[in-house]
C-alpha positions as CSV (number, residue, x, y, z in Angstrom):
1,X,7.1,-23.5,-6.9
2,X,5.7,-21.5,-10.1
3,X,5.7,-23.7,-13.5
4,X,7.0,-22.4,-16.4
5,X,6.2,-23.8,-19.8
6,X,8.9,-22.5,-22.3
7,X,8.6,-23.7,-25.6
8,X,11.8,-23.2,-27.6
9,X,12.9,-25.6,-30.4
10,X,16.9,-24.4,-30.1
11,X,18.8,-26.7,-27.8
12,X,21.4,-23.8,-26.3
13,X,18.1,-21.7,-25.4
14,X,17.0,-24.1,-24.2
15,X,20.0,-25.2,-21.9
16,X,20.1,-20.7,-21.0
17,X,16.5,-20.9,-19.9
18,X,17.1,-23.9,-17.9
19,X,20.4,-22.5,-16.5
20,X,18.6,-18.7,-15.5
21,X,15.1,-20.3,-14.1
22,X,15.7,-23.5,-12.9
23,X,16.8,-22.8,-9.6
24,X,13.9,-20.5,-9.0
25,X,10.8,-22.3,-11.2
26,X,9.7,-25.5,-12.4
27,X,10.4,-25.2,-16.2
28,X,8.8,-27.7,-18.5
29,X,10.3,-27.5,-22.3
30,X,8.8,-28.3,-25.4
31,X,9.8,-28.0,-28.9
32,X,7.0,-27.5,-31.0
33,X,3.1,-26.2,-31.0
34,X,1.3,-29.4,-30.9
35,X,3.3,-30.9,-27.5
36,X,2.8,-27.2,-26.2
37,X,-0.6,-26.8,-26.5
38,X,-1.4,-30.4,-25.2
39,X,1.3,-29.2,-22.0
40,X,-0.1,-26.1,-21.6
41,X,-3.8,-27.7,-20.6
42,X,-1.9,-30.8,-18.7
43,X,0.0,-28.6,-16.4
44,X,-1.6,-25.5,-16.7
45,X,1.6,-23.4,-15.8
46,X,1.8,-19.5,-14.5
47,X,3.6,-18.3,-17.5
48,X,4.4,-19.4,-21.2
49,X,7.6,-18.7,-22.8
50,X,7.3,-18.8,-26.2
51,X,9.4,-18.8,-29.2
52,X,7.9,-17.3,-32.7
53,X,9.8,-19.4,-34.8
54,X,9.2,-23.1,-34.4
55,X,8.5,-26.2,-36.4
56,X,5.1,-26.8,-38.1
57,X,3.0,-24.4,-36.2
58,X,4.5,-20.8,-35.8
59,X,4.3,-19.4,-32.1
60,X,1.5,-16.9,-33.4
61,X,-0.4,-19.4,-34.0
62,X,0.2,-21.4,-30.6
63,X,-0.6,-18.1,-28.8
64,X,-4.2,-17.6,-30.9
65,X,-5.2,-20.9,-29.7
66,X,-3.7,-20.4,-25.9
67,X,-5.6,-17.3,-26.1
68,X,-8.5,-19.0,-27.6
69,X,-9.5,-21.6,-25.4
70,X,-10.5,-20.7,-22.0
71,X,-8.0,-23.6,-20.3
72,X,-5.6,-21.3,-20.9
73,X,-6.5,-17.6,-22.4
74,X,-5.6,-16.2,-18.4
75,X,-2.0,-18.2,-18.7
76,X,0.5,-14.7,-19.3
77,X,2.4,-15.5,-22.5
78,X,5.9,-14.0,-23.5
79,X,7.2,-14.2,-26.7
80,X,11.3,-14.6,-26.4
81,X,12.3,-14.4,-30.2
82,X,15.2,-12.8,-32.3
83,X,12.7,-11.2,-34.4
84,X,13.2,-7.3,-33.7
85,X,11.2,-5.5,-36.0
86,X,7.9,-3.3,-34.9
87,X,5.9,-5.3,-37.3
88,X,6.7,-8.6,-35.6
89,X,6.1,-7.4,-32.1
90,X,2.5,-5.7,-33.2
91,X,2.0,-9.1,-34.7
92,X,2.9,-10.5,-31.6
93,X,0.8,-8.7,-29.7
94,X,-2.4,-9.1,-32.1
95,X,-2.3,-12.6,-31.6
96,X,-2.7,-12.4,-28.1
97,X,0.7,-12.1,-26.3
98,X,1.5,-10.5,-23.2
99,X,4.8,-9.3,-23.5
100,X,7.8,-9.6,-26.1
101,X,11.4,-10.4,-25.3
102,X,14.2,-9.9,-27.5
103,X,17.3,-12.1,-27.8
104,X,19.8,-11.9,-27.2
105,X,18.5,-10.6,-23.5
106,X,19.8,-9.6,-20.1
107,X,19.2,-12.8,-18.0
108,X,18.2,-10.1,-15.3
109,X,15.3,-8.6,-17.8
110,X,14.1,-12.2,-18.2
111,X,13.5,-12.7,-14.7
112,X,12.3,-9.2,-13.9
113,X,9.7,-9.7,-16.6
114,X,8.4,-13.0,-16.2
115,X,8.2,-12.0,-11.9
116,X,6.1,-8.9,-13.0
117,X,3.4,-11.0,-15.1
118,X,3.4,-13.1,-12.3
119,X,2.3,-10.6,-9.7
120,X,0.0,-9.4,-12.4
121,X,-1.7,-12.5,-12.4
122,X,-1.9,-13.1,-8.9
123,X,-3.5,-9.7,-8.4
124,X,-6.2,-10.8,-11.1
125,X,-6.5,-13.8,-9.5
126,X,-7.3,-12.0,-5.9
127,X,-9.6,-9.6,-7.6
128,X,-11.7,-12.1,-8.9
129,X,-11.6,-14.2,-5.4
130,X,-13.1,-10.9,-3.8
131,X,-15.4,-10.7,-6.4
132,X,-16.9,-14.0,-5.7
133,X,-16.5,-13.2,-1.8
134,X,-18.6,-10.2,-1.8
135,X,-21.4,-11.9,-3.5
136,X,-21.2,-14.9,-1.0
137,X,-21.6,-12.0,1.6
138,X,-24.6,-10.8,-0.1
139,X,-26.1,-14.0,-0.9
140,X,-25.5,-15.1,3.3
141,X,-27.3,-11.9,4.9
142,X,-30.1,-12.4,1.8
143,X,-30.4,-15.8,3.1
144,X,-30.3,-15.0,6.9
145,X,-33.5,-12.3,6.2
146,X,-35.5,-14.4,3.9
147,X,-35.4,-17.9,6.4
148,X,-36.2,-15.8,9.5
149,X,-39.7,-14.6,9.1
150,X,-41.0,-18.3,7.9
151,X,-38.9,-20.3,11.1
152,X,-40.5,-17.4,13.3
153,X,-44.0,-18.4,11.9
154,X,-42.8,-22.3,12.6
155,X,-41.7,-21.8,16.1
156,X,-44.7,-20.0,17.2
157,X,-47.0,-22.7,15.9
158,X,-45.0,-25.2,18.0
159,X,-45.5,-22.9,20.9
160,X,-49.3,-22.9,20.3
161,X,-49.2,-26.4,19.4
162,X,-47.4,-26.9,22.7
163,X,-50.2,-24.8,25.0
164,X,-53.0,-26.3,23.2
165,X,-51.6,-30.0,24.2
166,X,-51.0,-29.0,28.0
167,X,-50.1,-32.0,30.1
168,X,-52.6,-34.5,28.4
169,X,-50.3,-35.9,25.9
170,X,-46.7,-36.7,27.0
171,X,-44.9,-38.1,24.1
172,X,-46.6,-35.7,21.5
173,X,-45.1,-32.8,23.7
174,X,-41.4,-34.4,23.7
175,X,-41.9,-34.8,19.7
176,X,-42.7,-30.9,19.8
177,X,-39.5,-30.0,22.2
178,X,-37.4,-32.0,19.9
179,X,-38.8,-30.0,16.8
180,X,-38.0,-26.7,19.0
181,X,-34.4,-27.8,19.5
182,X,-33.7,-28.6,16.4
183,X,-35.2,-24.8,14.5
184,X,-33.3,-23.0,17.7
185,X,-29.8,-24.8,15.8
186,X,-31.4,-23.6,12.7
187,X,-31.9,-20.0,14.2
188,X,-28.4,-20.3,15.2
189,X,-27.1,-20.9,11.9
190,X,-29.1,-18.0,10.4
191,X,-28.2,-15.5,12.9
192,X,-24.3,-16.4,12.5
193,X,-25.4,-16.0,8.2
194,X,-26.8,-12.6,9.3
195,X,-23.8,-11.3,11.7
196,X,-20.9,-12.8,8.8
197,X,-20.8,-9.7,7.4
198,X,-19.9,-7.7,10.6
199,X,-18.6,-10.0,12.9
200,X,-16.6,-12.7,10.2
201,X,-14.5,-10.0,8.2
202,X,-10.9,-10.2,7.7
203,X,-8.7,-7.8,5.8
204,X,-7.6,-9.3,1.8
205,X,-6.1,-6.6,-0.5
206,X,-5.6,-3.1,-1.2
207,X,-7.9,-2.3,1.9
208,X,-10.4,-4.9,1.0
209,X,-12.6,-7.0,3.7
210,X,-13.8,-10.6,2.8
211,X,-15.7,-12.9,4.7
212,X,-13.4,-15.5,6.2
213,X,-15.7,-19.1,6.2
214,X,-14.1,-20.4,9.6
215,X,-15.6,-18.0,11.3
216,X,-18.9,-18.2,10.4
C-alpha cells in the first residue's frame, strides 16, 4: 500500500483526509514542519500532502528543505491550502512543490491528483531503473570481450604445459586438468556475459528491453 504523509495542523482536515484516503493509502499525519520533516526521511512516503499554513515553520519552508535534501527532493509534494491567490501558488511552486490544491476541494480531484503524481513517479522511477540496466548491459558484453583474449592465452599454456609433461608426471597432469576445468566454468560464465544481451532480454516499458539477471 502507497504511504502518504499529509501534514495538516486542522483536526476536521485532518479527519476528511483520513476519511477520502484511508481506505485506499497508508496516511501518516503530522501537524507541524519539524515532526514532518523528521517523518518524511523515517518513512519516506510516495507523496506529501502539505498544508501552507502551519505552526512555527510555514509549509514553504518545509517544501525548500524536502526539496533540498536528496532523502526526499524525488518525494511529489502537494500543497492543499485555502490560499487562492496567483501569488501564493507561484510561491508555491518556487519553493519546490509539485502541484497545488485548493480547499475547499472535490474529494474526486484529491484522489485523481495525488494517483497522477503517483504514476509520474513510478514512470521516473522505471526510467532511471532502465538507465542503470542498459549500462549493466554494456558493462557485461565489455567484460565478456576484455576476459576472453587473456583466459584464451591461459588455456593454451595449460595445453602446452600439458604436451610438454606427456605421461612422465601424473599428479602434475591432474593439477593441470583441474586448472582446465575450472577456466572452461570461467569461459562459461563469460560466454553467458557476452550472449546476455541477445539471449537474456525481456520487454520493461514503452518498448524498452532490459536484461533480466535470472537468466543470465
Amino acid at each position: 500500500m502507497k504511504q502518504i504523509l499529509a501534514v495538516e495542523d486542522s483536526k476536521v482536515s485532518q479527519a476528511q483526509l483520513l476519511d477520502i484516503l484511508g481506505g485506499e493509502y497508508q496516511v501518516t499525519l503530522e501537524e507541524n514542519g519539524a515532526s514532518a520533516m523528521a517523518a518524511a526521511v523515517e518513512t519516506n512516503p510516495d507523496l506529501i500532502l502539505l498544508d501552507i499554513n502551519l505552526p512555527g515553520m510555514d509549509g514553504y519552508d518545509i517544501c525548500r528543505q524536502l526539496k533540498g535534501d536528496t532523502r526526499t527532493r524525488e518525494i511529489p509534494v502537494i500543497f492543499l491550502t485555502s490560499c487562492d491567490t496567483g501569488g501564493e501558488k507561484v510561491k508555491g511552486f518556487e519553493a519546490g512543490a509539485d502541484d497545488y490544491i485548493v480547499k475547499p476541494f472535490y474529494p474526486e480531484e484529491l484522489v485523481a491528483r495525488i494517483s497522477l503524481h503517483l504514476a509520474s513517479r513510478r514512470e521516473k522511477q522505471m526510467a532511471v531503473e532502465l538507465e542503470r540496466l542498459k549500462l549493466l548491459r554494456e558493462m557485461a558484453v565489455a567484460i565478456s570481450h576484455e576476459f576472453n583474449n587473456p583466459l584464451t592465452a591461459i588455456l593454451w599454456h595449460l595445453h602446452l604445459a600439458s604436451k610438454q609433461l606427456g605421461e612422465g608426471d601424473e599428479e602434475a597432469l591432474a593439477h593441470l586438468s583441474d586448472l582446465k576445468l575450472e577456466f572452461d566454468k570461467i569461459r562459461r560464465i563469460v560466454a553467458r556475459l557476452a550472449d546476455a544481451s541477445r539471449d537474456a532480454k525481456t520487454e520493461y516499458v514503452m518498448g524498452e528491453e532490459m536484461i533480466d539477471l535470472n537468466s543470465i
